[in-house]
Backbone as XML, in Angstrom:
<?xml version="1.0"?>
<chain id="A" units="angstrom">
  <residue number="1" name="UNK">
    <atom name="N" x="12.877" y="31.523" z="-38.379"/>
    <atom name="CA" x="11.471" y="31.290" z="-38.104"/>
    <atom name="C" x="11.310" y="30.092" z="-37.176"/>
  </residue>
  <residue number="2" name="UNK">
    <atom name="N" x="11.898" y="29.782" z="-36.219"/>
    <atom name="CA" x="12.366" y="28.930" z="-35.018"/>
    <atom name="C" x="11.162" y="28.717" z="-34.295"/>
  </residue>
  <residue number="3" name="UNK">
    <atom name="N" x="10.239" y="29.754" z="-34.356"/>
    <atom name="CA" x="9.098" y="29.846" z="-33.231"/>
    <atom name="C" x="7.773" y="29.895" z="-34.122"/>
  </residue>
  <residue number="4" name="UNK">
    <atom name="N" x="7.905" y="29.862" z="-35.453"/>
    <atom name="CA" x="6.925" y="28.903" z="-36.552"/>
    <atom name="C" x="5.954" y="28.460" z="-35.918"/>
  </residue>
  <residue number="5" name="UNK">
    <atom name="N" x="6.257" y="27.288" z="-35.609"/>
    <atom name="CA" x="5.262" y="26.011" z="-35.020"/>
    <atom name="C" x="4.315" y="26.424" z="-33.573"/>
  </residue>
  <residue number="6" name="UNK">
    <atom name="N" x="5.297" y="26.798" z="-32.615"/>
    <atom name="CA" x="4.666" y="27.271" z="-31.524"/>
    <atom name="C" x="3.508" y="28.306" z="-31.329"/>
  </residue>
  <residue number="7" name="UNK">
    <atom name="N" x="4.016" y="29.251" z="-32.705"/>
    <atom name="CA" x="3.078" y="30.771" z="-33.146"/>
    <atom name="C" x="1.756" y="30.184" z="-33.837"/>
  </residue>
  <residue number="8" name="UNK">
    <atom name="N" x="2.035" y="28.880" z="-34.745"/>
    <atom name="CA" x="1.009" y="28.697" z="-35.434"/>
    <atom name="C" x="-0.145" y="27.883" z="-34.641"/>
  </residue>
  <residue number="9" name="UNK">
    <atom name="N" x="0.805" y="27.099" z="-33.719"/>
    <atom name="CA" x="-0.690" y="26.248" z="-32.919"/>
    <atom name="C" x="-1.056" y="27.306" z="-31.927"/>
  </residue>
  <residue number="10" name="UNK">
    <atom name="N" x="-0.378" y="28.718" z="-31.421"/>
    <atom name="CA" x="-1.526" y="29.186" z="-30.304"/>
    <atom name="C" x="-2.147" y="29.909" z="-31.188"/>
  </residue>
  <residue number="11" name="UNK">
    <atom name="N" x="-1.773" y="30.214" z="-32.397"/>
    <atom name="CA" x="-2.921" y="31.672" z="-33.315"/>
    <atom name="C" x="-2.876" y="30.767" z="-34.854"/>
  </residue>
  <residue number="12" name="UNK">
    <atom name="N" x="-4.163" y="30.245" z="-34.951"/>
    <atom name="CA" x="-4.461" y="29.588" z="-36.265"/>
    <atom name="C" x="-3.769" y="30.690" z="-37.533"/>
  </residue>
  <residue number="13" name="UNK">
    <atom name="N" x="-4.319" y="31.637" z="-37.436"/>
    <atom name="CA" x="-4.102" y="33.129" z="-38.481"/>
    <atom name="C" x="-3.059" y="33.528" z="-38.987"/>
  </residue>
  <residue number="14" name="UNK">
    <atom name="N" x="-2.061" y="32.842" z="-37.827"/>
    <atom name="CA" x="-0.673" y="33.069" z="-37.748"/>
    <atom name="C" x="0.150" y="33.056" z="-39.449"/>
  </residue>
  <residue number="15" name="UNK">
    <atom name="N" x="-0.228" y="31.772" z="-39.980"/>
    <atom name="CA" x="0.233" y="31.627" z="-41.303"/>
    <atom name="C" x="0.235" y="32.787" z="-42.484"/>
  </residue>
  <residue number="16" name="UNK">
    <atom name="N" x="-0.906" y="33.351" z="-42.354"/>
    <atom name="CA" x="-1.495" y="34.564" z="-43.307"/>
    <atom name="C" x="-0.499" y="35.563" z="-42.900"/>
  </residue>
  <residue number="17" name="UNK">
    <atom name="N" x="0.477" y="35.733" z="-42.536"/>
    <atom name="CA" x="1.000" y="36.533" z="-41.872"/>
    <atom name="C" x="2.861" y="36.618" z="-42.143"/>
  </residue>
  <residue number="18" name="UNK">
    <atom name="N" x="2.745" y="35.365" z="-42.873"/>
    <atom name="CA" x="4.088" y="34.397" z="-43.341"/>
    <atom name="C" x="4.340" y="34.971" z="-44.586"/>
  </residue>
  <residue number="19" name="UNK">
    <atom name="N" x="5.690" y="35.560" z="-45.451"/>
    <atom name="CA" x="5.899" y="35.908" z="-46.043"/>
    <atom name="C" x="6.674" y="34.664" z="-46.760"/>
  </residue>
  <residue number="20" name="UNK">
    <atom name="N" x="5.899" y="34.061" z="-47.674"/>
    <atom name="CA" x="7.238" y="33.106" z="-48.110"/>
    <atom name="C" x="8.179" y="32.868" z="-48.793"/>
  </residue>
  <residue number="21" name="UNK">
    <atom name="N" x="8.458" y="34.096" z="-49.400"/>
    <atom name="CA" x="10.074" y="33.907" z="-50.341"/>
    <atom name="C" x="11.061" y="34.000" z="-48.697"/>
  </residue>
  <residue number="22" name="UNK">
    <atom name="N" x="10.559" y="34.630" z="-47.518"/>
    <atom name="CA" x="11.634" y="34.970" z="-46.657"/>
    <atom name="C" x="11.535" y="33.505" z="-45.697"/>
  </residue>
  <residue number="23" name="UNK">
    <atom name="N" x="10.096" y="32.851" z="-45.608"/>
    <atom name="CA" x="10.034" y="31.807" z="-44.186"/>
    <atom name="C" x="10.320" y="30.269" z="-44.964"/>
  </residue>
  <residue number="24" name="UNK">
    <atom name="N" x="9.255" y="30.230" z="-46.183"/>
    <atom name="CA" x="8.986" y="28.971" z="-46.594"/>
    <atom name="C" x="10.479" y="27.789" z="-46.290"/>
  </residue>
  <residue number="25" name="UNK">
    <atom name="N" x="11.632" y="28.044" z="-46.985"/>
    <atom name="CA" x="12.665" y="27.505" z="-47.460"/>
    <atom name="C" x="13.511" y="26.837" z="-46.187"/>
  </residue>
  <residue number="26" name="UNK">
    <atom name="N" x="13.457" y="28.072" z="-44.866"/>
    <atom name="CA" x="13.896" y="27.777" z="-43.618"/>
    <atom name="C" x="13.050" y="26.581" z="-42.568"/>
  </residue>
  <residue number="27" name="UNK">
    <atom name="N" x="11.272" y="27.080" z="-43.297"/>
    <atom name="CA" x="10.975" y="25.918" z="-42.388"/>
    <atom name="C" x="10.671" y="24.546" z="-42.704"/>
  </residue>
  <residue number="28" name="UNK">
    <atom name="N" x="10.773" y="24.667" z="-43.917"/>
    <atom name="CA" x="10.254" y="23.193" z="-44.507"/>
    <atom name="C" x="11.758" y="22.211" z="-44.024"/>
  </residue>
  <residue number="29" name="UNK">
    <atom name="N" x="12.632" y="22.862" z="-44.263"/>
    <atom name="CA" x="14.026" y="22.537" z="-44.492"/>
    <atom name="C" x="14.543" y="21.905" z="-43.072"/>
  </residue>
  <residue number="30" name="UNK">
    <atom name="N" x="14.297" y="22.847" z="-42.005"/>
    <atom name="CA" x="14.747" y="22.502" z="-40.667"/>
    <atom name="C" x="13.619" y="21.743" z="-39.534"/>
  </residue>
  <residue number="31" name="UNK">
    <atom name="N" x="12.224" y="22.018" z="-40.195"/>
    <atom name="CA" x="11.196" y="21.105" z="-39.288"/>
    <atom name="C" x="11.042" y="19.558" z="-39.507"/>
  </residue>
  <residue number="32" name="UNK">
    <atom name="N" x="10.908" y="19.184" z="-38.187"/>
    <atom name="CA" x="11.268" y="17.664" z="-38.000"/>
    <atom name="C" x="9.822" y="17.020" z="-39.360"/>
  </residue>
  <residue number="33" name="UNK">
    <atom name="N" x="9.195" y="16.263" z="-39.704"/>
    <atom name="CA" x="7.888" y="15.663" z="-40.256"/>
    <atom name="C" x="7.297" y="14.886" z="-38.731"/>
  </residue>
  <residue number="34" name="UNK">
    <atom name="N" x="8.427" y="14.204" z="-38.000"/>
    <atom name="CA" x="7.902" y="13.300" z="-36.929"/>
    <atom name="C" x="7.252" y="13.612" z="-35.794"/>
  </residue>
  <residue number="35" name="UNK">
    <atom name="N" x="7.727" y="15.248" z="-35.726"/>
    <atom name="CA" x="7.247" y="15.830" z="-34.692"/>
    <atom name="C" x="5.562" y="16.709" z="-34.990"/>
  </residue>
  <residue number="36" name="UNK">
    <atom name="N" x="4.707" y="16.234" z="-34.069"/>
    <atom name="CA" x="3.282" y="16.811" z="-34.358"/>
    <atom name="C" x="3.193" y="18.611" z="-34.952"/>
  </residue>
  <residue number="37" name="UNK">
    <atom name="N" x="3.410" y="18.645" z="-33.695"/>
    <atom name="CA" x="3.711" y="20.381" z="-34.004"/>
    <atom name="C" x="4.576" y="21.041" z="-35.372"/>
  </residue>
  <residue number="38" name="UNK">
    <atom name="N" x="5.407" y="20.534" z="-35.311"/>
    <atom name="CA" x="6.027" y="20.584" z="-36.455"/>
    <atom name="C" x="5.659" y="20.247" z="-37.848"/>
  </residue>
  <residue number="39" name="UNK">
    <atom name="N" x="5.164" y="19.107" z="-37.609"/>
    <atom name="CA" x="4.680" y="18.688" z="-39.322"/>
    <atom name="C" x="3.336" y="19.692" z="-39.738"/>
  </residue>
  <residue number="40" name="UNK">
    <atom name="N" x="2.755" y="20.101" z="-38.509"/>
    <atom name="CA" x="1.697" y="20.888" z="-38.893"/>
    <atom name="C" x="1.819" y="21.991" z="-39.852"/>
  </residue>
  <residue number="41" name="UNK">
    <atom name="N" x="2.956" y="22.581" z="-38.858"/>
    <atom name="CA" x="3.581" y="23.895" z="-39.526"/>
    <atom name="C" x="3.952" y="23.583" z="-40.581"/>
  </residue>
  <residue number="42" name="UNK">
    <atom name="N" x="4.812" y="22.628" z="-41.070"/>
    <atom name="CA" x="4.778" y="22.360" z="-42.480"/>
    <atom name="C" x="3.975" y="22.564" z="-43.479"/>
  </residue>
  <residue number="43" name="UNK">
    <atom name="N" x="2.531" y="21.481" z="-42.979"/>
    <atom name="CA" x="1.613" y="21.077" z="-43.723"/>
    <atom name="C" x="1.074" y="22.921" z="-43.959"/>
  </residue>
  <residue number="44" name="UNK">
    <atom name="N" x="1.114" y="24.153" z="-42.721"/>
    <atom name="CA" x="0.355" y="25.203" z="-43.020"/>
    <atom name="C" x="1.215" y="25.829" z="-44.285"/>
  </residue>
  <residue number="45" name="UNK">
    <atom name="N" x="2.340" y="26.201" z="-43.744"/>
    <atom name="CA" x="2.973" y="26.893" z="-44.734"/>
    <atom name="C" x="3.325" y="26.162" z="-45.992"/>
  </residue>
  <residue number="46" name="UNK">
    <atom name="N" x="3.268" y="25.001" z="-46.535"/>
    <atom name="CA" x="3.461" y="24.485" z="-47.679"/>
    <atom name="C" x="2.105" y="24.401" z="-48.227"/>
  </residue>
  <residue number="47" name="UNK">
    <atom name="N" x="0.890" y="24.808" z="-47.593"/>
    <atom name="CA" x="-0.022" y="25.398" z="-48.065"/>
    <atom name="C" x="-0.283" y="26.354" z="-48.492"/>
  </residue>
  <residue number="48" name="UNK">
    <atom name="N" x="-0.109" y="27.408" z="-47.530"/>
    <atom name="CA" x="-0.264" y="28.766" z="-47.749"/>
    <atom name="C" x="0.656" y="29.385" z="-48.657"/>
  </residue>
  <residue number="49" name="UNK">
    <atom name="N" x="1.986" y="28.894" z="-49.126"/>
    <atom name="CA" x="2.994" y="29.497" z="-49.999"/>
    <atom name="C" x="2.717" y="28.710" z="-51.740"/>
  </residue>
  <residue number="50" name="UNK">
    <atom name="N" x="1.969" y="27.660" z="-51.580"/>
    <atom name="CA" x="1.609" y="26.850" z="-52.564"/>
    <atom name="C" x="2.987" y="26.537" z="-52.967"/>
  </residue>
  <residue number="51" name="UNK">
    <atom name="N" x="3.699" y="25.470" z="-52.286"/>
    <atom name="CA" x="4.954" y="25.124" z="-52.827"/>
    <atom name="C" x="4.739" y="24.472" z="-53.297"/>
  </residue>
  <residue number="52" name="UNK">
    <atom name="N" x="3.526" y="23.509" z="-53.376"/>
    <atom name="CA" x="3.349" y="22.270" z="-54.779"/>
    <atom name="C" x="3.825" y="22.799" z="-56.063"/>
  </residue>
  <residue number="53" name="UNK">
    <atom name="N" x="2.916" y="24.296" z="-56.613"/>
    <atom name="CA" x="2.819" y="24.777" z="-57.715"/>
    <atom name="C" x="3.883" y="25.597" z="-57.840"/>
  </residue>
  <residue number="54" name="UNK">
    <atom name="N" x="4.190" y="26.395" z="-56.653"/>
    <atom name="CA" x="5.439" y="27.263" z="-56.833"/>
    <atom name="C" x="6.924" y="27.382" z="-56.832"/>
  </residue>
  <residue number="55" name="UNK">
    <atom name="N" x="7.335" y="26.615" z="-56.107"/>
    <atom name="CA" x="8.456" y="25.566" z="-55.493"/>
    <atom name="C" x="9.552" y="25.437" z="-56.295"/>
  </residue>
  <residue number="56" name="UNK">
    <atom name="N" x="10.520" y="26.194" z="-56.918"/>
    <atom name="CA" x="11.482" y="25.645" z="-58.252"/>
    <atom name="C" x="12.259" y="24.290" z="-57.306"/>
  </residue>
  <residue number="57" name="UNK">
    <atom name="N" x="12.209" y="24.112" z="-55.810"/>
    <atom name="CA" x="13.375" y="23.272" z="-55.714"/>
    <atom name="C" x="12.734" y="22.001" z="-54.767"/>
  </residue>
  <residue number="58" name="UNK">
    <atom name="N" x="12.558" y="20.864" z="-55.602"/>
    <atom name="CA" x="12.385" y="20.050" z="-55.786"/>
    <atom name="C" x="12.496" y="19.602" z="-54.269"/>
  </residue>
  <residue number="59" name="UNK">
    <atom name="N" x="13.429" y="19.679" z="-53.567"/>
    <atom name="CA" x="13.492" y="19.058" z="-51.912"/>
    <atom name="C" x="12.617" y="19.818" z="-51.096"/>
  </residue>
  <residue number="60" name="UNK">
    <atom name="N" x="12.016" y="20.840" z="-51.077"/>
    <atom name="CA" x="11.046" y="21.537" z="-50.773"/>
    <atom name="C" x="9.970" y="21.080" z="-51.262"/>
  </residue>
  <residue number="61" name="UNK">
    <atom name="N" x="9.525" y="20.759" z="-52.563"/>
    <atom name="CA" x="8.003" y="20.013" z="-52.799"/>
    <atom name="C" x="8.035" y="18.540" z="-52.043"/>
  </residue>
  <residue number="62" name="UNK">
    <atom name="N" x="8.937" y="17.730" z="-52.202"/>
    <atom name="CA" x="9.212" y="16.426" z="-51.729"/>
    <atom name="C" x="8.799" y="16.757" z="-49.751"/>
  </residue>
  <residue number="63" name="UNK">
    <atom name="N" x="9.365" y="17.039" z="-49.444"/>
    <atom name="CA" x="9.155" y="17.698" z="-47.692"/>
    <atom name="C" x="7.715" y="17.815" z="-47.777"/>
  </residue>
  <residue number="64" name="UNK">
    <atom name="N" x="6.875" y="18.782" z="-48.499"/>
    <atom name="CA" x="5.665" y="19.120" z="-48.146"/>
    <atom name="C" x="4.716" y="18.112" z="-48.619"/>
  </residue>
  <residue number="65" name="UNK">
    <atom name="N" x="5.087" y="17.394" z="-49.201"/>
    <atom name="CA" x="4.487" y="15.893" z="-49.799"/>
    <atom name="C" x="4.380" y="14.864" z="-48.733"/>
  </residue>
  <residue number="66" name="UNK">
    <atom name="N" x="5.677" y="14.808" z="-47.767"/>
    <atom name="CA" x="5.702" y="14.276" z="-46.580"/>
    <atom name="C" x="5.100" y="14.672" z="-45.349"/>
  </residue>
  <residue number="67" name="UNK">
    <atom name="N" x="4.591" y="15.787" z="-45.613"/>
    <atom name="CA" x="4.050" y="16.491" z="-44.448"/>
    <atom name="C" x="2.530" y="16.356" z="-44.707"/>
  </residue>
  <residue number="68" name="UNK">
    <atom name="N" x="2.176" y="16.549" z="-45.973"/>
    <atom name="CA" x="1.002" y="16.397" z="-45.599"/>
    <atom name="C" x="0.030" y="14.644" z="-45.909"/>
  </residue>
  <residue number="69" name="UNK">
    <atom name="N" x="1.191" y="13.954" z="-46.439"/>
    <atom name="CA" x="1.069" y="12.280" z="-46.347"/>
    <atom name="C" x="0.981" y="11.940" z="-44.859"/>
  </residue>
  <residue number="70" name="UNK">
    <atom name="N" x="1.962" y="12.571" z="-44.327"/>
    <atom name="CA" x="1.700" y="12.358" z="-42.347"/>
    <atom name="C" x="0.444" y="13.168" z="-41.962"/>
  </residue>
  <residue number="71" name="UNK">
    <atom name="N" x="0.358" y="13.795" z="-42.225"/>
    <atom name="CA" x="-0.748" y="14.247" z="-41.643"/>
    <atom name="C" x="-2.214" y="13.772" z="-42.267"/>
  </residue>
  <residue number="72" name="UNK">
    <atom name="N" x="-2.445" y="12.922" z="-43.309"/>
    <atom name="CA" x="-3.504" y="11.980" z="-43.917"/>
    <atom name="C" x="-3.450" y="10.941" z="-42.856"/>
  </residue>
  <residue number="73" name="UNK">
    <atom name="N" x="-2.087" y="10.728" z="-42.526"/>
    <atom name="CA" x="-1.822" y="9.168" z="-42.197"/>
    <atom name="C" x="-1.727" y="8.350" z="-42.945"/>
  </residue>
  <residue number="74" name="UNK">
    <atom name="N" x="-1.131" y="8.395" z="-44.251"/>
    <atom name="CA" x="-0.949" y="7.433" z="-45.338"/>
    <atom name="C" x="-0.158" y="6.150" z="-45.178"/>
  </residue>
  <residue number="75" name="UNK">
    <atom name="N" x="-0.818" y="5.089" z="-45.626"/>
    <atom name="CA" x="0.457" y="4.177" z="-45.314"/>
    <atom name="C" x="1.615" y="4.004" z="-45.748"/>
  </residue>
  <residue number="76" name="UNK">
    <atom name="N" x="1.473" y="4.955" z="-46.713"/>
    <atom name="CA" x="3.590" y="4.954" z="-47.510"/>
    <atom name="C" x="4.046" y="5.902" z="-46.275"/>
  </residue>
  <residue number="77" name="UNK">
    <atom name="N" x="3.684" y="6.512" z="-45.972"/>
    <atom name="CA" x="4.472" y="7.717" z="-44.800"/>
    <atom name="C" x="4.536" y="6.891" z="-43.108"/>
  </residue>
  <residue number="78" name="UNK">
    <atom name="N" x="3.405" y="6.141" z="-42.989"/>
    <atom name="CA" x="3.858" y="4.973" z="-41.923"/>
    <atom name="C" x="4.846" y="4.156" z="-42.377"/>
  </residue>
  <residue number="79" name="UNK">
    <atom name="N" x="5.200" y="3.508" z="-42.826"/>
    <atom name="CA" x="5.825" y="2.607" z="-43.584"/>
    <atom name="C" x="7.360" y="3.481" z="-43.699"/>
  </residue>
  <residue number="80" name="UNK">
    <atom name="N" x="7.221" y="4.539" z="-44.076"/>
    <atom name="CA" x="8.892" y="4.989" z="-44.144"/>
    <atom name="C" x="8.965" y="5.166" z="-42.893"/>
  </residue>
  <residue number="81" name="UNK">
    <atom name="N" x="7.712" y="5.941" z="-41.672"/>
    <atom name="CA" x="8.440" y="5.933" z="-40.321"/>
    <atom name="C" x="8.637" y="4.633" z="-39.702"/>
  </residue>
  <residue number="82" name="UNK">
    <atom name="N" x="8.049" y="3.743" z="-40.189"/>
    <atom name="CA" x="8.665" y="2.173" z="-39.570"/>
    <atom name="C" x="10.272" y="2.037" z="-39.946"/>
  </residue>
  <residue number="83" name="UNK">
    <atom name="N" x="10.400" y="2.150" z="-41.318"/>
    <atom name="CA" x="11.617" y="1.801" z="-41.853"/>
    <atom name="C" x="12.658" y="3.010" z="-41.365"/>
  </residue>
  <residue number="84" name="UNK">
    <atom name="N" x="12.103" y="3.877" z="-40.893"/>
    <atom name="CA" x="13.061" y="4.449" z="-40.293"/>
    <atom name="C" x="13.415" y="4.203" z="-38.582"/>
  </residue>
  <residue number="85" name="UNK">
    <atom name="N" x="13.079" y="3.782" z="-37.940"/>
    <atom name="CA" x="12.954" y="3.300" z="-36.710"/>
    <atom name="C" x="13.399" y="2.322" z="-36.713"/>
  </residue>
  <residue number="86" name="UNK">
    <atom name="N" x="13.435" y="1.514" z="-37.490"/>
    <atom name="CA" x="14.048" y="0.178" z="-37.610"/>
    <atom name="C" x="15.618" y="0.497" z="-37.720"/>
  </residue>
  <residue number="87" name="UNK">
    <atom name="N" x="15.896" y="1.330" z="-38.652"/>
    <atom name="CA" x="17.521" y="2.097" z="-38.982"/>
    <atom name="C" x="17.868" y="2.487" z="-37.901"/>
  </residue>
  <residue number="88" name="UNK">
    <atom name="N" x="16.927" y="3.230" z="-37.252"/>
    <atom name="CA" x="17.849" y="3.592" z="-35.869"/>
    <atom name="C" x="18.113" y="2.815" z="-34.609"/>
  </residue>
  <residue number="89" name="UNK">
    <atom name="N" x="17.433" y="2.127" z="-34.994"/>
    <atom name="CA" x="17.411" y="1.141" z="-33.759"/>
    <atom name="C" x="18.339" y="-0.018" z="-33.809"/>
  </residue>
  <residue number="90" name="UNK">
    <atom name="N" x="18.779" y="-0.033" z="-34.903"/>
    <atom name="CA" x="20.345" y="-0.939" z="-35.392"/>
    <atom name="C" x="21.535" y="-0.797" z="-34.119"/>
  </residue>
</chain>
């Protein structure tokens, strides 16, 4: 599901369309949080699959927790992207 993100920002609808025992797991897993486009797609499909409630695996709820903390703009989710920038920049 590689083309996720790109499908979902030109066709809002796109998500409804997402099967998620087959997409959810691939995209939460491999989409960046830092990247706009990307975290979106997160934030849709960890909506639309209700991985809060449904989710048996724990690194999958944690991801969509981050996705949609970035996308509030929370300051714990600034704060880890500081502290992560700082790591890389070592």
């Amino acid at each position: 599901m590689w083309a996720f993100a790109a499908m979902l920002e030109k066709h809002a609808d796109f998500v409804k369309m997402v099967d998620c025992k087959s997409t959810q797991s691939w995209v939460i897993t491999n989409y960046d949080i830092n990247v706009a486009e990307q975290r979106d797609a997160l934030k849709a499909i960890c909506d639309h699959c209700q991985v809060d409630a449904e989710a048996t695996n724990n690194n999958l709820k944690n991801k969509c927790k981050q996705a949609k903390e970035a996308s509030s703009g929370s300051s714990m989710f600034q704060r880890h992207v500081r502290g992560q920038q700082r790591i890389e920049a070592r």
